[in-house]
N, C-alpha and C positions, 0 to 999 in steps of 0.2 A: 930814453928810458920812460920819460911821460907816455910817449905815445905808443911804446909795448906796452903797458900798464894800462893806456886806454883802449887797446886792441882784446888785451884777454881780456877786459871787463864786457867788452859788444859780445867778443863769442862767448864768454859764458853765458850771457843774457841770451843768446839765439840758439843756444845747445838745449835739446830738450832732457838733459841729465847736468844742472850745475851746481855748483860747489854748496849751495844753501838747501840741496835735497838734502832728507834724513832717511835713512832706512830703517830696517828692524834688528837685532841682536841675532845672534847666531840661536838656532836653527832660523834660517831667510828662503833659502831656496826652495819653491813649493809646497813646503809643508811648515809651517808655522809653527812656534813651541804650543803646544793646548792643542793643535790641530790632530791631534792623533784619536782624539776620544770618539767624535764620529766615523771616523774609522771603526772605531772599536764600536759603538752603537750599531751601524751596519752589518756588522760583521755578526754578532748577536740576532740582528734579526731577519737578516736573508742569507737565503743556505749558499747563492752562489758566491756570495761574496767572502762567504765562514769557507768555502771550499778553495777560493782562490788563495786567500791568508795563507788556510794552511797548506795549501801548495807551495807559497813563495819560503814557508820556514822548514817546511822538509827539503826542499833543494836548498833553502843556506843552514841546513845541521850536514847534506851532504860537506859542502864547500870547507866546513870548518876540518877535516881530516883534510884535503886536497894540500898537495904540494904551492906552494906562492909561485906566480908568475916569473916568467926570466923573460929577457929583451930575447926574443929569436925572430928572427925580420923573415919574411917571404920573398923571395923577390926583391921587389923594393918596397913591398911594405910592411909594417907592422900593425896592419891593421886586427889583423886575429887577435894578438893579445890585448889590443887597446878594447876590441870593443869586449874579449873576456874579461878585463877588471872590470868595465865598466855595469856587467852583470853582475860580476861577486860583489862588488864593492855597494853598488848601490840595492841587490838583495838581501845581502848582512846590514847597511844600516836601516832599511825598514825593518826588519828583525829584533834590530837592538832597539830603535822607538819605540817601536808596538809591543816589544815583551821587556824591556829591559835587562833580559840575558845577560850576563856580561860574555859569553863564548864568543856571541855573536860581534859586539865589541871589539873584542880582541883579537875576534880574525880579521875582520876589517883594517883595523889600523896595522896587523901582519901586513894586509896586502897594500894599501897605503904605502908602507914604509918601503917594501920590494919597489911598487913602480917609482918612489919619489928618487930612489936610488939609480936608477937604469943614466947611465949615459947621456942620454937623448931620449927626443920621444919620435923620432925622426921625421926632422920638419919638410925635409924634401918630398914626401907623401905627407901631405897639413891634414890630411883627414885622421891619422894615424893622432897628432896631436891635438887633436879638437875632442877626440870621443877620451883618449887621455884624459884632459884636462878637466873633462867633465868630470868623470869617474874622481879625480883626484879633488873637485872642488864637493861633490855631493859629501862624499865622505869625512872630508874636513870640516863644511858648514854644518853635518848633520851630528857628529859625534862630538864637534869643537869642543866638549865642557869637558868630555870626560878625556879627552886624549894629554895624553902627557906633554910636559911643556916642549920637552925635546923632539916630541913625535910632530906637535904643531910646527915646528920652527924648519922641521925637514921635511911636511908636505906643502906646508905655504911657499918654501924656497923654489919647489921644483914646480909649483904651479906659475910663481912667476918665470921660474929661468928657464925653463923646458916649452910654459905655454905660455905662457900672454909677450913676454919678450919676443921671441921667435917669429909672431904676429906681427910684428911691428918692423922686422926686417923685408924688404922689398925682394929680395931673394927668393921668397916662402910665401909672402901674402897674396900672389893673384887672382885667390879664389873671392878676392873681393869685388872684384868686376865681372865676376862669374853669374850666368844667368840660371844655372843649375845646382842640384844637390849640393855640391861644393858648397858653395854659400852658405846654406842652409846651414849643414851640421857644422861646419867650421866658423860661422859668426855665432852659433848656441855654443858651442863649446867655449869660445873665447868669454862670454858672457857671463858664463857658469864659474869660469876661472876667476871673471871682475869680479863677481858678488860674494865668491866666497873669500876674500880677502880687500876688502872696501873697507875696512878702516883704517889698513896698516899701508894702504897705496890710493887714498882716494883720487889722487889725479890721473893716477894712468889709469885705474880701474873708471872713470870718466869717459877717459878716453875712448878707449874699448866698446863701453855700452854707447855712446855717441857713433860711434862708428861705425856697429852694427846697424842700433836704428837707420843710417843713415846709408848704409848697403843692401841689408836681405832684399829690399822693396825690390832692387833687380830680378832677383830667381822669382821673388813670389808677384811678377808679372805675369810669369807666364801660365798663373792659373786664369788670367784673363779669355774668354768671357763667360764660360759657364764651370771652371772647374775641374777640365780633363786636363790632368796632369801629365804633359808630354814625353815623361820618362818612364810613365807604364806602373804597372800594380807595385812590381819591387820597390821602383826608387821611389815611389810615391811615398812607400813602408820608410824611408829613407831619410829624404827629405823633407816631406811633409811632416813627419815626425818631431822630428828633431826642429823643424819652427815652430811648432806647438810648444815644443819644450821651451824654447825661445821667449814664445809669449808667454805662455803661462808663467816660466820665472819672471814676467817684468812685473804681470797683472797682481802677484802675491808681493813682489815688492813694493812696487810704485803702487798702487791700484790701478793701473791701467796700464795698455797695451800699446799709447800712442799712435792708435791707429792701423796700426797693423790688420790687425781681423778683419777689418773695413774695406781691404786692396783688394780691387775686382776679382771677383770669382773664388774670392778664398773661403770664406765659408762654403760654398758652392761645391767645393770639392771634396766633400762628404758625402755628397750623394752621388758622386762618381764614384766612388770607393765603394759605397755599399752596395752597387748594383757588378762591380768587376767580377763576382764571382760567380759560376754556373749552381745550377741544380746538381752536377758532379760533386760540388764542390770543389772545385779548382777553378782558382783563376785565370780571367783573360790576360795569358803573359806574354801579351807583345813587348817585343824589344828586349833589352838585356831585363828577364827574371824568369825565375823559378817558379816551376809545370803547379806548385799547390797552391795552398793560400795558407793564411796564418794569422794570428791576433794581432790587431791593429790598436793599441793601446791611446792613438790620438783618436779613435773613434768615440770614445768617451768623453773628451774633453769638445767636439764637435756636438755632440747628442745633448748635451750640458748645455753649452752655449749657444745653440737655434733651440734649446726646449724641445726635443727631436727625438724620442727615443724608438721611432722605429728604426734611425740610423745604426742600431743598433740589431736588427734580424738576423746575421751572419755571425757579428760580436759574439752574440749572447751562445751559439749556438759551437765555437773556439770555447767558450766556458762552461759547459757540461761536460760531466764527472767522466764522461771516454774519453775527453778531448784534451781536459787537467793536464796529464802527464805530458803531454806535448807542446805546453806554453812558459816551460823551464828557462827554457835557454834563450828566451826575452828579454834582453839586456833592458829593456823600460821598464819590464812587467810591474813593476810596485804604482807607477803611474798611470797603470790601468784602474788599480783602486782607490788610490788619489783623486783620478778625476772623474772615479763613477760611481762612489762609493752611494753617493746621495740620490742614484737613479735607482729604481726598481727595475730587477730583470724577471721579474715572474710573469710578467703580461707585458712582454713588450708586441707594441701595435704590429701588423705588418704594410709592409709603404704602401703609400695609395697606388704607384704609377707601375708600370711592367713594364715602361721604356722610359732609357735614357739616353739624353740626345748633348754632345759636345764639342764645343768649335775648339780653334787656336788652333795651336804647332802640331798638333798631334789628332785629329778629331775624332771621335769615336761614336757606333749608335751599340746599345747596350738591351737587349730586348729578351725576355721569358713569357712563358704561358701562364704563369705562375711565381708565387711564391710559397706555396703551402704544398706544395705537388711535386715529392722529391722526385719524381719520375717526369717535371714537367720537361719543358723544353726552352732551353737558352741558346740565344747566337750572340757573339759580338761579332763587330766589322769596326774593321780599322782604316784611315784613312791619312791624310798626315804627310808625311817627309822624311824618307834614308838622310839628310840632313841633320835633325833633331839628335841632341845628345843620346847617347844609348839607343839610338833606333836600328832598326832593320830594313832591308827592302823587303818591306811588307806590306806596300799602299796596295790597298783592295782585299788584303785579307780576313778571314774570319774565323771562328771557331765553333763549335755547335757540340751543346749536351743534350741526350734526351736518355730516358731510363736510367740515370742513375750516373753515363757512361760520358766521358767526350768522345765523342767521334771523329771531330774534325779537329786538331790538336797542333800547336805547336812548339817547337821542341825547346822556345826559349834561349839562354844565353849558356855560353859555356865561360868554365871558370877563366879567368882574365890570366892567369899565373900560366895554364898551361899551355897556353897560347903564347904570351911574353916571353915567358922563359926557352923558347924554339924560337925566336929571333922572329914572330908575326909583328908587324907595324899594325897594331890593331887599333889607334885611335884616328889614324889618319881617316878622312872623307870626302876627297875626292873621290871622282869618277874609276880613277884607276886606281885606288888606294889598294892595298894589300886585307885588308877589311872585309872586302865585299868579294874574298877566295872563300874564306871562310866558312866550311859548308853549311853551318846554320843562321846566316847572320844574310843570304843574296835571296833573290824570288823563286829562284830555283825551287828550293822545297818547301817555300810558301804557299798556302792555299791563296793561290791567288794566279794570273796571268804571268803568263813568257811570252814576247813577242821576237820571231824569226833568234831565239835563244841569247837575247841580249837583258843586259841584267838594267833595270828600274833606272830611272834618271835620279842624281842623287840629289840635284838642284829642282828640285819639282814639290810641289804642292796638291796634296787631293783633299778637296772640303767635301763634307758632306751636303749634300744637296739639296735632300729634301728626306723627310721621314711623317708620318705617323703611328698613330698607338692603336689604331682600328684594328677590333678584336678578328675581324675576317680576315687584314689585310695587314698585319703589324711590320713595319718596314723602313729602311732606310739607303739611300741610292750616295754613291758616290763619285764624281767623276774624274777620273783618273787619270786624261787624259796624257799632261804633261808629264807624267813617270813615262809614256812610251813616245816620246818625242824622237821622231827620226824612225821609228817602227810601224806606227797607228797614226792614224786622223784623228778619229774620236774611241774613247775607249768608259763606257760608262758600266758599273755595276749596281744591281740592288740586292738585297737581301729581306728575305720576308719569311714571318711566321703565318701559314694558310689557316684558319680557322681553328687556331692555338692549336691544332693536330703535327703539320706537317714544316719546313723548310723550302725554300726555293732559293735557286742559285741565279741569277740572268745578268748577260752580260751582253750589250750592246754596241758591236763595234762596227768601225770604218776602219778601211784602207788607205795606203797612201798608192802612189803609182807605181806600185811596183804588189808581185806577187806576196804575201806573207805568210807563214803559219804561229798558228795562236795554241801555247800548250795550258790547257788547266790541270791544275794539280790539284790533289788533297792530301794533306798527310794523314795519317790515321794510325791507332795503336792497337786496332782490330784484326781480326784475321780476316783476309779477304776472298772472297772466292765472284770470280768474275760467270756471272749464269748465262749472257747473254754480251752481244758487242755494248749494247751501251745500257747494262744492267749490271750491277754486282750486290753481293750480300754478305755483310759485313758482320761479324757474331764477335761480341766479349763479354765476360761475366755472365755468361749468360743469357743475353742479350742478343739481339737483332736489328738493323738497318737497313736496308734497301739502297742505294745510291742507281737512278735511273736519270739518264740521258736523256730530255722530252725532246732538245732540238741540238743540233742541225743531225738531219739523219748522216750515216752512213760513219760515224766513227766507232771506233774502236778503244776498247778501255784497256789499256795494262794497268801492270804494277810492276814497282821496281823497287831492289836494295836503297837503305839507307847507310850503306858504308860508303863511309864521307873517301875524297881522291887525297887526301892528307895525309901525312903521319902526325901534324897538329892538330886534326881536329879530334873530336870528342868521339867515340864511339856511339852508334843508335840503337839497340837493340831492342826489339819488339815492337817495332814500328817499315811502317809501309807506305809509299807513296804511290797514290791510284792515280793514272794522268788519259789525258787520251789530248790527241793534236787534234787541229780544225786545219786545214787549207782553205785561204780565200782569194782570190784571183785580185790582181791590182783596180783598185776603184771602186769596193766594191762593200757593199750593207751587209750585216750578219748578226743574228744571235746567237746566244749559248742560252740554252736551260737546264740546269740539272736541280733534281727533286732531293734531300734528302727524306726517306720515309719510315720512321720509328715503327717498331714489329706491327704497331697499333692502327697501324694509319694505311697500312699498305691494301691497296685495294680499294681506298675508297676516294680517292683522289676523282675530284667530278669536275672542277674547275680546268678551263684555259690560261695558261700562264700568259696576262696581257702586256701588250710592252710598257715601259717603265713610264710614260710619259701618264699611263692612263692609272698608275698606283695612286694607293690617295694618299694625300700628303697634308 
């Protein structure tokens, strides 16, 4: 007995959350009781902000007629309706702080009451229970005073027995050795749940917040070492989010963050974000996400915290009065103004740099002609690992806007349901996984290399090379090698913006001892019209491209359907894949050059595209 009694006394003393911390009184989580009034000062005195508010209470006067949620699962998860309370629930209570409504109130604790009731929150999908849990603690911590006694006693019940119990079953919790998302929103969630019920469980809610600090660190390694988040623009919106929310709830509670924010490359990855998006506007959606872009509500709480408010150029521009009606259904949204309420958006700077350059699991270079020149011209290049969570085979690929338009595009992830639900093994990654059938997810209609029609090695690795930001020469080389292992000797790419006008494609390859042929592809959402064997002109919106062939002579461009060979995959409609093959004899050296050339540019192309070795770097 002595020496259990001397055991808990050491780990309480070494747990950075012990029984002798004191927190705050309900309202805790993010937003402080008094904390509303600069909101309100804000809101008074910049239009975006008076524009955002009243966004957020016209969609929660919609929500108050809406029918309450019911448990109806997908598949296997229930993730739709966990993250729709999480919207309603947590845009009626900024509603009800900031206006004091009672409507708003009292739909809230409606929907409250609906999820505290459900069954489950179904712990076999824990992501399903973590965005639950949160939803169910915001609402609790934020309304606590005014909610009925019976209302507390059956949303605190279901926060412990639905979330934070379930947590603590080894059945359900893996996501705690998890290097990805998982992690992320499933230890913010669990956290969400400790703090909104820390006085009536302080030890397990101890526990919990010990046990996060003492996990997320895994996932948010991997923004190690400059910030390119290896699961791409979406899960970035995903995870990275959602440990924002994380910290932010510790920083309002404890004052501090324990360290967190400080784990290499994490702040750093704010300006990976704000560079993902093209002149199109859309962003670069490699891997599993989705072809647009969208309000990144932790971009504020970044721009805050490095004192950074050009992190903010894209932000600000998701919160003008076109855009409003489209950042509804942001289950964060209130925490957009929460954490930016205190920046001005009327002058925000634009970033010093037009390239952005990132290592780790995923690496990316990020480059425009511009920021202020919606017609300028943007490429990403991706480099990285079919390996990486949510990845594709898509080492070497790119994307490219110019006029307004992407050009070079790609088609991103398809829904996860309707692929599972048709019996796809879609998470497997192996070489021969069922995964990489998938017709959007292998190199196939990748902008990028096919060698002798064998798909990317899944165990392989492409770093970025070497890049500069030279306005003549703006670029980034990849080598790619090990994705063609067993197809190619060497296999290097670059990508460069020529005298902020134009695009170039180069690809410098070896053979192995044996004959090969090398297919490049592009996808495109243009119409294409091929003018010449290794010339075509590509028109959208109005708009013009050029796609010209400078080397090896003698190929030939097609284009070909994107109706996928499935009955599970996703339909393509309005999209086109331009490819042409190379033949090179075994042993043997070869380039590829191809120009992209915006209407503007065509014709005046003076330069020799030099080999990679001679780009400056």
């Amino acid at each position: 007995m002595l020496l259990s009694l001397m055991y808990s006394s050491v780990r309480a003393q070494t747990e950075p959350v012990g029984p002798t911390v004191s927190i705050p009184d309900h309202p805790r989580i993010l937003l402080l009781a008094g904390e509303e009034q600069p909101i309100k000062r804000s809101i008074v005195a910049d239009k975006t902000w008076k524009n955002l508010h009243q966004a957020i209470l016209a969609e929660s006067d919609k929500l108050t007629s809406e029918a309450t949620l019911e448990r109806i699962q997908t598949g296997r998860r229930l993730l739709a309706v966990s993250r729709e309370a999480l919207r309603r629930i947590f845009l009626l209570s900024y509603a009800y702080r900031m206006t004091g409504q009672p409507q708003y109130r009292q739909r809230a604790e409606k929907e409250l009451l609906a999820i505290s009731a459900f069954s489950d929150w179904n712990p076999s999908h824990f992501l399903d229970v973590a965005e639950m849990t949160m939803a169910a603690a915001i609402g609790y911590d934020w309304l606590y005073a005014d909610l009925s006694p019976a209302s507390r006693i059956a949303i605190k019940e279901a926060i412990l027995k639905k979330g934070l119990e379930p947590s603590l079953d080894a059945k359900y919790n893996s996501w705690l050795n998890a290097t990805h998302n998982w992690n992320q929103v499933c230890n913010a969630g669990m956290l969400y749940g400790a703090l909104a019920v820390y006085e009536d469980q302080p030890e397990l809610a101890r526990q919990v917040i010990n046990r996060g600090l003492k996990t997320i660190v895994l996932s948010m390694d991997d923004y190690a070492p400059d910030g390119a988040y290896p699961e791409g623009y979406g899960y970035w919106g995903y995870g990275t989010s959602f440990n924002v929310m994380f910290i932010s709830a510790l920083e309002k509670v404890f004052g501090k963050d324990f360290g967190l924010s400080q784990q290499p490359g994490f702040l750093k990855t704010a300006g990976y974000l704000a560079n993902m998006t093209g002149t199109s506007g859309n962003s670069f959606n490699y891997s599993d996400a989705g072809t647009g872009g969208g309000l990144q509500p932790a971009m504020f709480w970044f721009a805050r915290k490095l004192n950074d408010p050009s992190l903010l150029w894209v932000e600000r521009s998701r919160l003008q009065q076109a855009e409003l009606g489209k950042v509804g259904n942001n289950r964060l949204l209130p925490a957009t103004i929460i954490w930016g309420n205190s920046l001005s958006l009327t002058n925000v700077p634009e970033p010093k740099s037009r390239i952005w350059v990132g290592g780790g699991k995923s690496p990316v270079a990020l480059m425009r002609s511009s920021w202020t020149d919606p017609a300028g011209i943007f490429v990403g290049l991706k480099a990285g690992s079919p390996a990486v969570n949510h990845a594709h085979m898509d080492i070497g690929s790119f994307v490219m806007d110019a006029d307004g338009v992407r050009w070079a595009m790609d088609f991103g992830m398809q829904d996860y349901n309707s692929l599972e639900s048709k019996g796809v093994q879609l998470w497997g990654k192996e070489q021969n996984s069922q995964r990489w059938q998938v017709y959007r997810y292998n190199n196939f209609v990748h902008n990028t290399l096919t060698a002798d029609n064998q798909l990317q090695v899944v165990e392989s690795h492409a770093p970025i090379s070497s890049h500069s930001g030279s306005p003549a020469l703006m670029n980034a080389t990849t080598d790619m090698t090990a994705a063609y292992k067993g197809t190619l000797a060497k296999a290097y790419r670059g990508v460069a913006i020529v005298d902020q006008a134009y695009v170039v494609v180069r690809d410098e390859l070896e053979t192995l001892p044996k004959a090969t042929t090398v297919q490049w592809t592009m996808l495109t959402p243009a119409d294409v019209k091929i003018t010449a064997p290794n010339r075509a002109e590509l028109t959208k919106d109005g708009k013009k491209l050029i796609l010209q062939v400078q080397e090896p002579a003698g190929i030939s461009l097609k284009t070909s359907s994107t109706d996928p060979p499935h009955d599970y995959d996703a339909p393509n409609p309005g999209t086109t894949l331009l490819t042409f093959d190379v033949a090179m004899p075994a042993r043997a050296k070869g380039a590829i050059t191809v120009l992209l050339l915006p209407e503007k540019a065509a014709g005046k192309v003076t330069k020799k595209v030099q080999s990679l070795a001679q780009w400056p770097k």
